[in-house]
Structure formats: C-alpha cells, structure tokens
C-alpha positions in Angstrom: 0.0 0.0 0.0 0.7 3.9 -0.2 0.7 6.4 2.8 -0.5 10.2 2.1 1.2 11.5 4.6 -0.5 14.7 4.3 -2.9 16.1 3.5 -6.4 18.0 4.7 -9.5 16.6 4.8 -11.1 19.0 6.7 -10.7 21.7 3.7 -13.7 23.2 2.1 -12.9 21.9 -1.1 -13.4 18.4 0.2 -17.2 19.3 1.9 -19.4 18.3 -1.1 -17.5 14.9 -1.9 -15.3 13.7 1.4 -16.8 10.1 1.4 -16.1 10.0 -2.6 -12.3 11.4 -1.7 -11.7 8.3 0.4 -13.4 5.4 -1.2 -11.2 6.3 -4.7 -8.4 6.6 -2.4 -8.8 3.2 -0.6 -9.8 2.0 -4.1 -6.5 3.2 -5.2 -4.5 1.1 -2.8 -3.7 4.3 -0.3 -4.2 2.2 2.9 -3.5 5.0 4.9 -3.9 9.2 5.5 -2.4 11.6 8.1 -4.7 14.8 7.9 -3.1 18.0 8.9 -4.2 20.7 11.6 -3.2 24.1 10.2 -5.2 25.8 13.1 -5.6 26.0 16.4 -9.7 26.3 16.2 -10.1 23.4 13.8 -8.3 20.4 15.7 -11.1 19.4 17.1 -13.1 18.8 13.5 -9.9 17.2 12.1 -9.3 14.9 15.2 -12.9 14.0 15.2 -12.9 13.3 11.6 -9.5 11.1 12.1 -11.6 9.3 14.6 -14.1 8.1 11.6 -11.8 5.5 10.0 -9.1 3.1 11.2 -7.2 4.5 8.5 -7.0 8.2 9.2 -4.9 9.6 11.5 -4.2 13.4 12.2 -1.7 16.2 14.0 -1.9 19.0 16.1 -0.1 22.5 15.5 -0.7 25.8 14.0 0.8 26.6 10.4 2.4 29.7 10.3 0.2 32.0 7.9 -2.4 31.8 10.6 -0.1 32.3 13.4 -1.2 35.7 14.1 -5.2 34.7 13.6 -5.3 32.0 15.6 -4.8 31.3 19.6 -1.3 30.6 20.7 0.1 27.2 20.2 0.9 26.7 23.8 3.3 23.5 25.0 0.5 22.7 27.0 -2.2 22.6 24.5 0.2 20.6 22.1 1.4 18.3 24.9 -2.4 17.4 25.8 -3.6 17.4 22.1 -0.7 14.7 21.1 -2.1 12.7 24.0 -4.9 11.6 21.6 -4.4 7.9 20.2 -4.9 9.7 16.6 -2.7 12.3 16.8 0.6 11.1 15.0 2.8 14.5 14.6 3.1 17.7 15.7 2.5 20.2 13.4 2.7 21.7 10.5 4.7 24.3 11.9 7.8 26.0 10.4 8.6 29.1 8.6 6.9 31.0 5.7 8.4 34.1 4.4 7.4 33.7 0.7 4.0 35.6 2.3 5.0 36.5 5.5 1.0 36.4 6.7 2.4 36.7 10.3 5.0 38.2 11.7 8.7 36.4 11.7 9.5 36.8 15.4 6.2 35.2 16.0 6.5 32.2 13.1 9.9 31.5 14.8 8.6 31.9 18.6 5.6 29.2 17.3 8.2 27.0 15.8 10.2 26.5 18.4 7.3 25.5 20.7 6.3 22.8 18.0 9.9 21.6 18.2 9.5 21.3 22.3 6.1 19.2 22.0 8.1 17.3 19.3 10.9 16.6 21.5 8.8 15.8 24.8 6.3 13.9 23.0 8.7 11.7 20.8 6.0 12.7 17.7 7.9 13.6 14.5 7.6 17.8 13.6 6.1 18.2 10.5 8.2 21.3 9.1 6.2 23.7 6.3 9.4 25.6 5.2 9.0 28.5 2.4 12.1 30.9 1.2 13.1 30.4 4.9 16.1 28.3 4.5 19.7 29.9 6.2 16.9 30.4 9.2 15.2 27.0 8.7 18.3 25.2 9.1 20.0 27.6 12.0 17.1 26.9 14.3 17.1 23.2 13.9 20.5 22.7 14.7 20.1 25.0 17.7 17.0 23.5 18.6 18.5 19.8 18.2 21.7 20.9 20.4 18.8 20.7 23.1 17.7 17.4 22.8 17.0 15.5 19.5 13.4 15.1 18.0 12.3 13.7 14.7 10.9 15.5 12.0 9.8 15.9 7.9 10.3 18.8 5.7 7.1 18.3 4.1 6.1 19.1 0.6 9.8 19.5 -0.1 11.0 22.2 -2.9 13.3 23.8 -0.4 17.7 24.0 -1.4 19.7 21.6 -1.2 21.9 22.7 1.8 18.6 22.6 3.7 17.7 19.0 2.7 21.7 18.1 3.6 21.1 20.0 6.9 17.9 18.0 7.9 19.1 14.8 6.8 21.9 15.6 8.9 19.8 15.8 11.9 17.8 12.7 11.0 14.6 14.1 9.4 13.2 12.3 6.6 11.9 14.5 3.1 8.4 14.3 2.2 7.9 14.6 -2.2 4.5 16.4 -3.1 3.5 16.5 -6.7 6.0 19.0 -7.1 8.4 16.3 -8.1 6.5 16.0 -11.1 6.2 19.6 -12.6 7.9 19.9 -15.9 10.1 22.9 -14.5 11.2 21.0 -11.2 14.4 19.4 -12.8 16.5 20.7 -9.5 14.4 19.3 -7.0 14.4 15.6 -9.0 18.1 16.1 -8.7 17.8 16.2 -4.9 15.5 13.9 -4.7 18.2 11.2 -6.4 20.7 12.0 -3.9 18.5 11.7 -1.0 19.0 8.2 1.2 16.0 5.6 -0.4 15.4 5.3 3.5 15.0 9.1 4.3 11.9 9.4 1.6 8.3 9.6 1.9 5.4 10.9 -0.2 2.5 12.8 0.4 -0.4 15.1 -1.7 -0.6 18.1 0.5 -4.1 18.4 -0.7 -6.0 20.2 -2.2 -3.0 21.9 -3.4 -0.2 20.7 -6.0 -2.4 18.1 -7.9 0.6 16.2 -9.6 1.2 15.4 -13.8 -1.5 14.3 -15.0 -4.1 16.3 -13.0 -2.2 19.0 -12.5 -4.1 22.1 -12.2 -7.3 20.0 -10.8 -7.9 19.9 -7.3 -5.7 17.3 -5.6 -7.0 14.5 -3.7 -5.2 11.6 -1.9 -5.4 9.1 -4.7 -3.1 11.0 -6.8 -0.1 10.2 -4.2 0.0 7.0 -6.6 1.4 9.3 -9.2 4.1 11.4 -7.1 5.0 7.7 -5.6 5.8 6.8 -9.5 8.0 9.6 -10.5 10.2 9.2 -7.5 10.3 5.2 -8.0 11.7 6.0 -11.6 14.3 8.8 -10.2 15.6 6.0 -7.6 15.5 3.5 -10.2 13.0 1.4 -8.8 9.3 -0.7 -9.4 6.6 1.3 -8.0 5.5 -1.5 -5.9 9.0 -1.2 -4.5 8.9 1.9 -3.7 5.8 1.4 -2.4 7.0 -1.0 0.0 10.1 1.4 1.1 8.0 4.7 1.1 5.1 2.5 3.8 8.0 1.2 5.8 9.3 4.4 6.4 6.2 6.2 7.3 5.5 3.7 9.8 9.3 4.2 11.0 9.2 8.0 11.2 5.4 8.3 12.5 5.7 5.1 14.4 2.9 5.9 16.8 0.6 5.0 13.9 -0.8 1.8 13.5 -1.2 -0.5 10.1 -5.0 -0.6 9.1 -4.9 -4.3 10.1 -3.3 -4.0 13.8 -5.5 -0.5 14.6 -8.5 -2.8 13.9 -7.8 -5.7 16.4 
C-alpha cells in the first residue's frame, strides 16, 4: 500500500464529496492518511474526523500564515492534544516568508514550541518551510543541540543545503507533486541524492495536484502518481517503492498503527 502523509480533509474543497475522496483513495491502494491541523480552532473537526476510519490519523499545530489569527500554540495545549491515540505529529509548523501572513518573530517563537512538544512527545515535527532556509536550518541545529526530536520537511521544494542540513539531523523528506512539474528538474536532482530510506510521499491536498491532474484539485489518490515519478528517479518498481515509502512512514510516525493491527 501507499501512505499520504498529508494532506487535509477537513478543507472546504473536500465538503461536497469527502466520502467520494476516500473510497477512490482506498480503491486506489492508499491504505492510509495523516490529515493535517493548520489551526488551532479546527483540531477538534480534524481529530474528530480522524476518529471516523481506522485508516485516518491526524496532528496537532498551527501553520504559520495563521499564526497571528489564531490562539497561541501553547506547549501545553500541544502536549495534551498529542495525547490523543490519533494524533501522530506535531505540526505543521515552520517558517513562511514567501507571504509572510504573520510576523517572523512570531513564526519563529511558534516553531520553536512545536519543536519542544516534538521533543517531549517523541512525535515527528512536521516542518512547512518557504524561502526560509539559512533560518530554517540555523534553528534546527540550535533546537536539536537541546535534545534530538524527529521530524519531515514536508512538501519538499526547499535547497539543497537545507535537505543536507535535515538529513543531517535525521529528518526524513516528504515529495509532493511537485516532483512531477515539468520545470522542477533541480528538486528531481535532490530527490536522487537523497538516502531511499530518508523518503516519503504525500499530496498536501487540495494543493499541488501532480502530472497528469495537475491544475485539478488534488485529492489523496493522486499520491500514486508522485509515488511513480520518485520510483523512476531512484530506479526502482513502484511497488517497491511502495513497499520502502510505507515502511518508512511507519518508521518515522511510528505511533501510527497499520490498518490491520489498529482494527484488532
């Protein structure tokens, strides 16, 4: 099976169809699907909505656009949010300044309380990292110096110093459909050198539908295609990768549970 290791569910563009969105994604061998908490006010819809289906799980953090909209991401509300049986990371958190929809200080001053849950709970930090890298990188080795904690630079498109620096520390890369845009020869370059056992895939959707539905809205089924493109960069079956791509998921968020053992 495939993982979509992220994704959102709880998005308005999934209201009209949801039940649709998951049956053509079970249909389409994705046995399993993290969905993502981008605010602090909607945990409780996407935990509740991980808590339909052995196969969902979600995460708890604040993304940083809505840092300054939404109520602080306190250790303590992440500490007793990760508690949840469903809730398998921490996060997305990280560092936007492509938009810069909240102040920096206050981006970084969220981060680094996502990286304190992540390191207390043992739950991998799922990093959203945008034209942020010499910043990226600094605090994560700063932050690590304190006491390891795992973590994924999801929907990667980031440099290449930034992937070395993460691997470095032990966080695994997530691919997006990204990987699959015409004009994204320089991350497929990355994306060969990275370790086969640092790699994971996800849709972030509804965003970044991947060749051939790009510029539809993206749905978890499509993973199958980003899975493909990085099987044929890594020179490999995509029932191989498959196989590599689960059994790293299941490393990095190993609080998760296959569909089989969650239903015993």
């Amino acid at each position: 099976m495939l993982v979509d290791s992220h994704c959102h569910l709880d998005f308005d563009k999934f209201d009209d169809d949801r039940a649709e969105v998951l049956r053509r994604a079970f249909d389409a061998g994705i046995g399993m699907m993290v969905t993502i908490c981008t605010r602090h006010s909607r945990f409780d819809h996407i935990r509740d909505l991980a808590r339909t289906d052995d196969r969902l799980y979600c995460s708890v953090g604040i993304h940083p656009h809505q840092v300054a909209e939404e109520e602080t991401a306190t250790l303590e509300w992440l500490l007793s949010s990760a508690a949840d049986p469903k809730v398998v990371g921490i996060g997305e958190t990280g560092l936007d300044y492509f938009y810069d929809t909240s102040p920096r200080d206050d981006q970084i001053t969220s981060f680094r309380t996502h990286i304190a849950a992540a390191r207390e709970t043992g739950l991998p930090l799922i990093v959203h990292t945008r034209d942020a890298d010499d910043d990226m990188a600094a605090i994560l080795r700063d932050e690590a110096g304190k006491g390891a904690f795992p973590g994924v630079l999801h929907c990667f498109s980031s440099s290449r110093l930034l992937a070395e620096a993460a691997l470095e520390l032990g966080f695994y890369i997530s691919c997006s459909g990204i990987v699959t845009f015409k004009n994204a020869e320089e991350l497929r370059d990355i994306i060969r050198d990275v370790p086969l056992d640092r790699l994971i895939v996800e849709t972030d959707s509804p965003f970044l539908a991947p060749v051939p539905n790009r510029g539809k809205r993206n749905e978890p089924a499509f993973v199958v295609h980003t899975a493909e493109k990085v099987a044929e960069l890594k020179g490999l079956t995509a029932d191989e990768f498959a196989r590599i791509s689960t059994d790293n998921f299941f490393r990095l968020f190993s609080k998760a549970k296959p569909p089989a053992e969650a239903s015993r």
